[in-house]
C-alpha positions in Angstrom: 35.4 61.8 93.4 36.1 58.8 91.4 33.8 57.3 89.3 33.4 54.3 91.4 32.8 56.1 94.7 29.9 58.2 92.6 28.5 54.8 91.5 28.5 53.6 95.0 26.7 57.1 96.3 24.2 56.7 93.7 23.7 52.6 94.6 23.4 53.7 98.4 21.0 56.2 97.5 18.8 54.3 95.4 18.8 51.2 97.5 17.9 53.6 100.7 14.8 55.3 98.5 13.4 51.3 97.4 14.0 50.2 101.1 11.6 53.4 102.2 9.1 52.7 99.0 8.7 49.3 100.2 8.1 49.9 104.3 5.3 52.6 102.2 4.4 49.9 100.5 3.6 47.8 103.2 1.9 50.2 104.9 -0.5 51.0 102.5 -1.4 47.9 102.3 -1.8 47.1 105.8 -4.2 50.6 105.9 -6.1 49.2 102.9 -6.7 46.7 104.7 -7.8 48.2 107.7 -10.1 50.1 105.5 -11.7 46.5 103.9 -12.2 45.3 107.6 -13.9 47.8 108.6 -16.0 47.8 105.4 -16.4 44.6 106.2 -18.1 44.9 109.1 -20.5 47.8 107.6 -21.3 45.5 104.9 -23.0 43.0 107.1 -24.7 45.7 108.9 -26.2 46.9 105.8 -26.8 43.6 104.5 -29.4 42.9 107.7 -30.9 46.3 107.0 -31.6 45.4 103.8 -32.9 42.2 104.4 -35.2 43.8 107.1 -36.5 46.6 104.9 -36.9 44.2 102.1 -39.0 42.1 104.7 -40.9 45.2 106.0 -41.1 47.4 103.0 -44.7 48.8 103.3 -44.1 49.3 107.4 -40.4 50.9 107.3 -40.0 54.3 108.4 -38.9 57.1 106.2 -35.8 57.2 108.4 -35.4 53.6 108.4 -34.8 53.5 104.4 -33.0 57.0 105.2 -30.7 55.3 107.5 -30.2 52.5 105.2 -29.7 54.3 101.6 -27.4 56.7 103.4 -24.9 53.9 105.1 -25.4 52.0 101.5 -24.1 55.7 99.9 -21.1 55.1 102.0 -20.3 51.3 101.9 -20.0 52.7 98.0 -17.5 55.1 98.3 -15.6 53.1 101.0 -15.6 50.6 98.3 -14.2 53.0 95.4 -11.7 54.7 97.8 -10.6 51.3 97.9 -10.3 50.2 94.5 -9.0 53.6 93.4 -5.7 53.1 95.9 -5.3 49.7 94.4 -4.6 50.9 90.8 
């Protein structure tokens, strides 16, 4: 093989491994963002919650704040799962 045909195998090969790294790419992203969304959408649920059990504090149930510090735990790691596939 000549050295020009093994420069051209090694071009091909590289240029199919970025073109797969960047349909990754883009799928990670569009997961990550699936992930915020949904997030998202948690976060305003616990954001009412809070409000409410900030509004009712002496009346809320023990499972009420359970309910709450439990989806808060979550909304947390979400959050960090997050931010940890972004670096």
């Amino acid at each position: 093989m000549s050295l020009q045909e093994e420069f051209k195998k090694l071009s091909d090969k590289i240029k199919q491994y970025r073109d797969e790294a960047r349909v990754q790419l883009h799928l990670a992203r569009e997961d990550v963002k699936d992930e915020w969304d949904d997030l998202e959408q948690d976060w305003d649920r616990f954001r009412t919650k809070i409000d409410q059990m900030m509004h009712d504090a002496e009346n809320a149930s023990q499972e009420a704040r359970q309910t709450t510090q439990k989806l808060g735990e979550d909304l947390k790691t979400g959050y960090q799962n997050i931010r940890n596939k972004l670096k």
